[in-house]
C-alpha positions in Angstrom: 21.3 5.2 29.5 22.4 4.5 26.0 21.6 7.0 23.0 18.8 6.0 21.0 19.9 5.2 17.9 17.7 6.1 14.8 17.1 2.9 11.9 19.7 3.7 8.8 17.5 3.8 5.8 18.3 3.1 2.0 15.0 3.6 -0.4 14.6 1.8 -3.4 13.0 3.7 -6.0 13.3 7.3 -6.8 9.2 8.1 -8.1 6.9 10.0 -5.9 7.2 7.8 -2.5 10.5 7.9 -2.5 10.7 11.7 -2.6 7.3 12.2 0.3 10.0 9.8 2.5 12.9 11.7 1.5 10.5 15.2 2.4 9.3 13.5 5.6 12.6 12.7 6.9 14.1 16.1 5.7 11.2 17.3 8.3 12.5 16.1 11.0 16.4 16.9 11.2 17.1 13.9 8.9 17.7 12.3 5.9 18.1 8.9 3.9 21.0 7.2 3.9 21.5 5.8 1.0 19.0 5.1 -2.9 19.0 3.1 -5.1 17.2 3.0 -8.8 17.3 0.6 -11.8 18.3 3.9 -13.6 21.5 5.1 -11.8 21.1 8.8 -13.2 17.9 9.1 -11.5 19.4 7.9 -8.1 22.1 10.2 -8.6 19.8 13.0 -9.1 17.7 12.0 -5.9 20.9 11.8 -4.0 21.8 15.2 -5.0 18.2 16.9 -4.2 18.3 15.6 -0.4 22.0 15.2 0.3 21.7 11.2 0.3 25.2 9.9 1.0 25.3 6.9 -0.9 24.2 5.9 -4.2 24.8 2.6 -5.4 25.9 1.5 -8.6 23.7 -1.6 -8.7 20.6 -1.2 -6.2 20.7 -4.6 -5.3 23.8 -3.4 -3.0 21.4 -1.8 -0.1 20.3 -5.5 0.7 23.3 -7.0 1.8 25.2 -3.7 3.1 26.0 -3.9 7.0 25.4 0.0 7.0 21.5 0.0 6.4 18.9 -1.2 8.7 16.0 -0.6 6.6 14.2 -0.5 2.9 11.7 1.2 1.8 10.8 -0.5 -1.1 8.7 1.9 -3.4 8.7 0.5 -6.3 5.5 -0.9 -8.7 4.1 -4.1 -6.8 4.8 -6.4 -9.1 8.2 -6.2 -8.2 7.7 -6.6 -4.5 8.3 -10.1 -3.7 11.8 -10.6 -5.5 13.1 -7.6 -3.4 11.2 -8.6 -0.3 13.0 -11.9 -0.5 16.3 -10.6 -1.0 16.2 -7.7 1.5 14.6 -10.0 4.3 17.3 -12.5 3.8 20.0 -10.5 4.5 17.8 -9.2 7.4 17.1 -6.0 6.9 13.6 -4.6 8.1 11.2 -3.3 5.3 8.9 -1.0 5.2 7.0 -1.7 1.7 4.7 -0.1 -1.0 0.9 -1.7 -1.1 0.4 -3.6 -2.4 3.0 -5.8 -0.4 2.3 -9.0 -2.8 0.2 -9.4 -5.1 -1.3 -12.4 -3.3 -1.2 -14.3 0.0 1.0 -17.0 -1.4 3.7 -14.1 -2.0 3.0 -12.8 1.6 3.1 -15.9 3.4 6.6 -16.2 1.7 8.3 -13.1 2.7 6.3 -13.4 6.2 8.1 -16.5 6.8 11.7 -14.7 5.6 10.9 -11.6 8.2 10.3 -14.1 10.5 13.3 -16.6 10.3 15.9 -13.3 10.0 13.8 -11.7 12.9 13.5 -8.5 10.8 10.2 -6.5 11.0 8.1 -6.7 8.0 5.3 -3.9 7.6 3.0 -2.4 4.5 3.0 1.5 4.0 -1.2 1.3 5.0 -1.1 4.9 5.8 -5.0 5.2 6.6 -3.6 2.9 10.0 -2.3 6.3 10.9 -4.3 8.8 9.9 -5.7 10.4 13.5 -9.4 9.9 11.9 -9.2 6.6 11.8 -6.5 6.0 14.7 -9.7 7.9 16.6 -12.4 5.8 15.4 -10.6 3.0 16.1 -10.4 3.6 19.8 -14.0 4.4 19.8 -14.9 0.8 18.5 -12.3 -1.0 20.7 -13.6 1.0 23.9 -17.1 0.3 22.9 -18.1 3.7 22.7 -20.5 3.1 19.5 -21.6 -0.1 20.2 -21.1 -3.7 17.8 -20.4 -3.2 14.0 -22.5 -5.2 11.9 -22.1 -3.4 8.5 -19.4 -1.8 6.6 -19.4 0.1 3.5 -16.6 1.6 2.0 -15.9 3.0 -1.6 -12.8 4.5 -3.4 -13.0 5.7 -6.7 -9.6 7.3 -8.5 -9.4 9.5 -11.7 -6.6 7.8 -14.4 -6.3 8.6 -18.1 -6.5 5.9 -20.0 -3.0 4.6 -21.3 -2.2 1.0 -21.9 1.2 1.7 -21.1 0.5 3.2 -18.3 1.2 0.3 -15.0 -2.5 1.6 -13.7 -3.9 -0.6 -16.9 -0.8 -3.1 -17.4 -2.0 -6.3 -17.2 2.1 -7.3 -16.9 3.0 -4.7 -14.4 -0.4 -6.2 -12.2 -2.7 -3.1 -12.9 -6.3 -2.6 -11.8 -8.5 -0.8 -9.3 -8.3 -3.2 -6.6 -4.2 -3.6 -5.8 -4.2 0.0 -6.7 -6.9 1.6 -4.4 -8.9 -1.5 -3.4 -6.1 -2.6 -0.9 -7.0 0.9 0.9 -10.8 0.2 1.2 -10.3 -3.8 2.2 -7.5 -3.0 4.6 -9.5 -0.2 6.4 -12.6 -2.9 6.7 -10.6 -5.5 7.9 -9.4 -2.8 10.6 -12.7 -2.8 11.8 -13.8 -6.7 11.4 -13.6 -9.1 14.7 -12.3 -11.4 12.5 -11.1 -12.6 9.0 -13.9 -13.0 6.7 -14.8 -16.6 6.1 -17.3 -15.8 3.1 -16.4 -13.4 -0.1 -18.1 -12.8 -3.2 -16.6 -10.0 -6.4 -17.9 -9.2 -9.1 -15.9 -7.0 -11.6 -15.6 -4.9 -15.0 -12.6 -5.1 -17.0 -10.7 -2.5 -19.2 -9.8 -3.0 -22.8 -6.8 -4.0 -21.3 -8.0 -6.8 -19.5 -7.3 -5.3 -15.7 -10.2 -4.9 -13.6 -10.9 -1.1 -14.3 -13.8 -1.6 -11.3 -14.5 -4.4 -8.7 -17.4 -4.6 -6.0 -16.4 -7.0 -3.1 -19.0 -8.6 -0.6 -17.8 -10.2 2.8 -18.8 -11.3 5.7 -17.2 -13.4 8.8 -18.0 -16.0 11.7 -19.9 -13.3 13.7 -22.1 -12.4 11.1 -20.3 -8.9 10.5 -20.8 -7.9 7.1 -18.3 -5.5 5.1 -19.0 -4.0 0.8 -16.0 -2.6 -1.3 -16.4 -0.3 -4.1 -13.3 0.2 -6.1 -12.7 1.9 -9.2 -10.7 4.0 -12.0 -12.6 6.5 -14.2 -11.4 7.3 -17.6 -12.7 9.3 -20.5 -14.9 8.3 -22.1 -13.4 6.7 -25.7 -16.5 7.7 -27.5 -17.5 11.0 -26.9 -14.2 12.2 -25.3 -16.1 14.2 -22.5 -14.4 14.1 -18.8 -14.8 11.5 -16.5 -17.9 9.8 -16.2 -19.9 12.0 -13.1 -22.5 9.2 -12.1 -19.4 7.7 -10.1 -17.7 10.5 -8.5 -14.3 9.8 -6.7 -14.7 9.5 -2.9 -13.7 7.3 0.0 -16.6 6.6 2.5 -17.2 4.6 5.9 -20.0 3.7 7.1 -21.4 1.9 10.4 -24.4 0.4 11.1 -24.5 -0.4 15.1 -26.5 -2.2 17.7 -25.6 -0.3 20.9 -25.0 -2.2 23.8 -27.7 -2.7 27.0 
């Protein structure tokens, strides 16, 4: 039998994703093989923390080198699609940042690339594999609880307000919903029987013009219905006190269920 042989991965981007991969991987006997950055010094600097063997001089490299199998794309999303494109053409499989486009037009795009170059194609979702929600998920498939009918999530996240800051940057796609709301819709689609057919938003906007808060109604063919709370908190610009406490930061699930006969 044939050794296993593990995926060769380069990471694009040297922020805080990059290093939890770079940690992860450390954790388990292994490392990165190669980085890349817009801002060569800071790849070289990432290179040097985790022993990366191969920095390149311009990151676009990693997508057509025959010695990577993988990108982690962890950069801001609004530069997803152009590297998703380039990466999936040359074939490479990508594991990428949420948001993974800003819109379905975008995904449908690089779906079709993974596709056509038979490279896999997946979004870093991490509440897919959190064992909470791999458990609960069992429970629903096996029938355990019964039919869901409703679905209520909220997510709520603390940023100081900068406007050049990519959180409120209208051109770097800010706002509360590709931020955090990706987390809360993706984890009540999880638990949908099918896409929803019927959606409704309503949301608030920061001085910046980025939806600082969104609520989200949707429902589907089988009558399931599913509400999305999303939202940034900020000091407040007129009295300078902390964050406003009648919408505290949480993530919450809810089901209501009609148990089977």
């Amino acid at each position: 039998m044939s050794e296993k042989r593990h995926l060769r991965w380069a990471v694009l981007g040297t922020g805080l994703i990059a290093n939890e991969m770079a940690q992860a991987l450390r954790s388990m006997g292994r490392t990165l093989d190669a980085v890349g950055n817009r801002t060569h010094e800071k790849a070289e600097a990432f290179a040097e923390k985790y022993g990366v063997p191969r920095v390149y001089g311009d990151y676009r490299e990693m997508f057509s080198d025959p010695e990577i199998d993988a990108v982690y794309i962890t950069t801001p999303h609004n530069t997803h699609i152009a590297f998703l494109e380039e990466a999936l053409s040359h074939g490479k499989h990508v594991l990428c940042e949420k948001s993974i486009t800003l819109n379905s037009a975008e995904l449908e795009r690089a779906r079709k690339l993974a596709e056509e170059n038979r490279a896999v194609l997946a979004e870093a979702m991490t509440i897919y594999h959190m064992p909470l929600y791999r458990e609960l998920t069992r429970r629903v498939q096996a029938g355990e609880l019964g039919r869901v009918n409703l679905i209520q999530l909220n997510f709520g996240s603390f940023k100081p307000y900068d406007i050049t800051n990519r959180f409120f940057s209208r051109s770097l796609a800010g706002g509360a919903l590709l931020d955090i709301g990706v987390y809360a819709l993706s984890l009540a689609r999880l638990f949908l029987d099918s896409s929803p057919d019927q959606v409704r938003s309503f949301v608030r906007k920061a001085p910046t013009g980025v939806d600082e808060s969104a609520a989200i109604a949707m429902t589907n063919r089988e009558g399931q219905l599913a509400t999305v709370a999303a939202a940034f908190f900020r000091e407040k610009e007129s009295s300078g006190s902390p964050i406003d406490v009648s919408f505290l930061c949480f993530y919450d699930l809810m089901f209501s269920r009609t148990r089977r006969e």
